[in-house]
C-alpha positions as CSV (number, residue, x, y, z in Angstrom):
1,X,-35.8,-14.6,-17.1
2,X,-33.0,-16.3,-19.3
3,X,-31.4,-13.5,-19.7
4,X,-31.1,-12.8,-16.0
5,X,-29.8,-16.5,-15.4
6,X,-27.1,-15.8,-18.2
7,X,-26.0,-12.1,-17.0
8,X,-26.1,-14.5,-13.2
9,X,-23.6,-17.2,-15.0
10,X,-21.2,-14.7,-16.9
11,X,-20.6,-12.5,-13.8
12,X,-19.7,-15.6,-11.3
13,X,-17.4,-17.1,-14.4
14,X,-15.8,-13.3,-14.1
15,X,-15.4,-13.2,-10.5
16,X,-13.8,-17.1,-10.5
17,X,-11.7,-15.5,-12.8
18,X,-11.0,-12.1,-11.0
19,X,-10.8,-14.8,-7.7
20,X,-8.2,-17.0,-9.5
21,X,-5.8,-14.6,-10.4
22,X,-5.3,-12.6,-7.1
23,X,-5.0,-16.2,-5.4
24,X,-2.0,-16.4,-8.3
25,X,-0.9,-13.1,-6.9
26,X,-1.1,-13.5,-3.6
27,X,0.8,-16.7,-3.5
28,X,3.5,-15.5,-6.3
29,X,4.0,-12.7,-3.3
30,X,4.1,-14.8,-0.2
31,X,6.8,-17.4,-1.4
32,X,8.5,-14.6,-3.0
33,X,8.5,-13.0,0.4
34,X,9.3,-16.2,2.0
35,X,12.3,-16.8,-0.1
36,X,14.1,-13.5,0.2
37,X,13.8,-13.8,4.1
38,X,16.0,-17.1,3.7
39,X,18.4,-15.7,1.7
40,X,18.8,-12.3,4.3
41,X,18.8,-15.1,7.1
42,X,21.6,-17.0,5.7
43,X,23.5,-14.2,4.5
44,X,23.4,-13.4,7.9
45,X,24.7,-16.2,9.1
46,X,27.8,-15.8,7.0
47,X,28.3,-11.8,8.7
48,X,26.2,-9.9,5.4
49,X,24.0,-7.3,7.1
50,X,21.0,-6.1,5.0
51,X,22.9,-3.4,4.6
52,X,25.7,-5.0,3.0
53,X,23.1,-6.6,0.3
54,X,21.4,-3.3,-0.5
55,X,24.6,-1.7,-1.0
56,X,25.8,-4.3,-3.5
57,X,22.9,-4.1,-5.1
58,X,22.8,-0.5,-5.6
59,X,26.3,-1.3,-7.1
60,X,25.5,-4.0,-9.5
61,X,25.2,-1.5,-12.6
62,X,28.5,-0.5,-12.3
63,X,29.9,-4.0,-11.3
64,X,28.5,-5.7,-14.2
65,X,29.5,-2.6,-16.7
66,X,33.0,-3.0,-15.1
67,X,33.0,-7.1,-15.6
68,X,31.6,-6.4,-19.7
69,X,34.0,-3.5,-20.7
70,X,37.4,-5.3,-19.0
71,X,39.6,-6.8,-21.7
């Protein structure tokens, strides 16, 4: 019998644990989701498609190897 109540107590610490963390990552997701929508909306404002922004940063390897080798 106590051993059933402590196998009962470990496994609900676990899945508070297990719970916690995908909370963590489910939040870290939605305000990371939140905040690239406002920067595509007011890049849009300004006339920068999505289009635009993915192309730039398909280029930003060779932009920033460009800005460190220039003398």
């Amino acid at each position: 019998m106590p051993t059933e109540l402590i196998v009962l107590i470990a496994a609900l610490f676990v899945a508070f644990i297990v719970f916690k963390a995908l909370l963590n990552v489910v939040k870290t997701t939605f305000s990371t989701a939140i905040a690239l929508f406002v920067i595509v909306v007011i890049l849009s404002i300004f006339g920068i498609t999505p289009d635009d922004l993915i192309r730039e940063i398909t280029n930003l390897p060779d932009t920033l190897t460009r800005l460190f080798t220039q003398k």
